[in-house]
C-alpha positions in Angstrom: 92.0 51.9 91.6 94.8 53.7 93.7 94.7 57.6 94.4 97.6 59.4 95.7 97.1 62.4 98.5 100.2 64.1 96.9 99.4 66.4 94.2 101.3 65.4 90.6 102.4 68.7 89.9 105.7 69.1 92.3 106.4 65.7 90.8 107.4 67.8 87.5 107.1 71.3 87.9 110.7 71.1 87.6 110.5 69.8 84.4 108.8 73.4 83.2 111.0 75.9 85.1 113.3 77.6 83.1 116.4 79.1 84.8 118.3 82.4 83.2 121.4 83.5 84.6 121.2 86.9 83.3 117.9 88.4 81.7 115.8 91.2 81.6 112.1 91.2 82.9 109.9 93.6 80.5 106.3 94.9 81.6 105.5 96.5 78.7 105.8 95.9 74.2 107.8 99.3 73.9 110.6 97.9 77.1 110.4 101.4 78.7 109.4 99.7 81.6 111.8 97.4 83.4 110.6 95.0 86.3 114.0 93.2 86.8 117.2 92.7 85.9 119.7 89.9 87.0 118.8 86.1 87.5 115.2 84.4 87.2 113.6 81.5 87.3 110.0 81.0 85.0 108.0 78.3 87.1 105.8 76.0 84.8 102.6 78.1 85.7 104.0 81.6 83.9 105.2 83.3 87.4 108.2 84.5 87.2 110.4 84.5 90.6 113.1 86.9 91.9 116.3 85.7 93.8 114.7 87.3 96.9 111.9 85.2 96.3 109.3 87.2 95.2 107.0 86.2 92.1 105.7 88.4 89.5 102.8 88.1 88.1 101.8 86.2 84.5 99.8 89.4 84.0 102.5 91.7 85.2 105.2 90.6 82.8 105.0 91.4 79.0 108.1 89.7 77.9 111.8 88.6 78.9 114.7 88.8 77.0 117.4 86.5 77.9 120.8 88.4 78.3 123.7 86.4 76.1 127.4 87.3 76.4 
């Protein structure tokens, strides 16, 4: 049996990040509150990351809404 030191996951967590151009990041049902607006990337595990590079929070983020032209 062969084992690999490299964990699977990088492998493809590509295949489950979604990329949106333009969207809007919601914290709340009612969408009075407004996390971020602009670019995004959703990684596989629910985080959602900022073009600066910071991640929100699966528990932070209530809903996005993809912004179509």
């Amino acid at each position: 049996m062969v084992f690999s030191t490299e964990p699977v996951w990088s492998e493809v967590s590509d295949d489950f990040t979604t990329e949106c151009e333009d969207a809007v990041v919601y914290a709340d049902f009612e969408q009075e509150t407004v996390l971020h607006e602009g670019p995004i990337r959703v990684l596989g595990n629910g985080w959602v990351e900022l073009p600066s590079g910071r991640l929100l929070s699966p528990n932070a983020v209530h809903h996005v809404d993809p912004q179509t032209e």
